[in-house]
N, C-alpha and C positions, 0 to 999 in steps of 0.2 A: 622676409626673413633677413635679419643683419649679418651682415660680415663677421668671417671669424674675428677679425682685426676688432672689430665694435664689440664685440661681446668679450674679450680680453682684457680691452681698454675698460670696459661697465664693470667686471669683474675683479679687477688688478691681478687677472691670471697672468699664466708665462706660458709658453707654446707646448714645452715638454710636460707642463703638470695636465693641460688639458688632455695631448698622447695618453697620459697614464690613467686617467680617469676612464676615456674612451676603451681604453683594455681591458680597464675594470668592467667595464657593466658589459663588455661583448663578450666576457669570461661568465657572468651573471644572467646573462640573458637565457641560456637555453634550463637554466633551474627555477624559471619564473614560469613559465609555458609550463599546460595543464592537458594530458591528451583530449582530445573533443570527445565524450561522451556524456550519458549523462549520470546525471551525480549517484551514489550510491543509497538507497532507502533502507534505512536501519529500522525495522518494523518487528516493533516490540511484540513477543508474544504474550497471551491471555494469561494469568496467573494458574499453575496446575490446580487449583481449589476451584476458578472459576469453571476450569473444562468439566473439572468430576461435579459440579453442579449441574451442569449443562446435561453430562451423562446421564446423573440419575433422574433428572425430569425426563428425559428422553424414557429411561427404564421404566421409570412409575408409568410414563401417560400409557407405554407398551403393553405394561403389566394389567394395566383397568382395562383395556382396549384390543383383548386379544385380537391376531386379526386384521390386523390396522395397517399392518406390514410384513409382505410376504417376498421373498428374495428366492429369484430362481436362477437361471445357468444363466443365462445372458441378460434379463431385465429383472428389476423389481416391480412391486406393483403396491402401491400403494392407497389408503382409504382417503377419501377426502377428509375425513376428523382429522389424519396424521398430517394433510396437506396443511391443515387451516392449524396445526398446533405447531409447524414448523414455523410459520409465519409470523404466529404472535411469540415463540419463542426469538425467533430474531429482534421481532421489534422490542424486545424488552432487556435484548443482550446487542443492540448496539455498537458497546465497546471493543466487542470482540471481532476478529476480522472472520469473515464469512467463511474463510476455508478453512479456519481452524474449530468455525459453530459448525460444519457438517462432515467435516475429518471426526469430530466429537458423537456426532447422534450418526456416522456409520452411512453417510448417503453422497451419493456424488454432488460434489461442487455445482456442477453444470445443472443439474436436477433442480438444486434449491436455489441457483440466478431463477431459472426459468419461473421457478413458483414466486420466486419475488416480484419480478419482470410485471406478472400479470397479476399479480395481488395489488399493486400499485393502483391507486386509481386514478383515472385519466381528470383534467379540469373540469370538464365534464360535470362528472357525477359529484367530484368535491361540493361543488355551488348549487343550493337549492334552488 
């Protein structure tokens, strides 16, 4: 590291302008620092037209499928036709984030990870 003296002389500074410069940035310094966390996610929601789409597939498949879905005090119980049309409803609504596709067709979050989870298929069975 060079001498104050060298970097003066490299600069054609003078001792008092360097002081004021040094006051400057240790005035500046604590508006530069960012608290440590992490950054905020601005996560757009699904357009209202896309949800009432969403809804009324959910209604139509309900309405052909009396049945399909039955809600009682503490669990639901659901058909497997309703399981396999949440799934291809998902994959064809992609764009929409998952909790606002089953805030929408009226079924817990954790319910429809879980039927994704295991609708997935493993490498396995991808490969003939």
């Amino acid at each position: 590291m060079p001498a104050v003296a060298d970097v003066l002389a490299a600069t054609g500074g003078k001792h008092s302008r360097a002081y004021e410069i040094a006051r400057a940035i240790e005035e500046l310094l604590p508006t530069l620092g960012r608290p440590v966390r992490r950054p905020r996610v601005q996560r757009a929601e699904p357009p209202a037209s896309k949800l009432d789409e969403i809804r009324g597939e959910a209604l139509r498949f309900v309405m052909t499928h009396p049945g399909c879905v039955r809600l009682g005090d503490e669990r639901g119980r659901y058909a497997e036709t309703w399981r396999r049309f949440v799934i291809e409803l998902r994959e064809r609504h992609v764009d929409v984030p998952l909790s606002a596709l089953a805030d929408a067709i009226c079924m817990p979050l954790g319910t429809v990870e879980d039927w994704l989870r295991f609708a997935s298929p493993t490498r396995e069975e991808r490969s003939p």
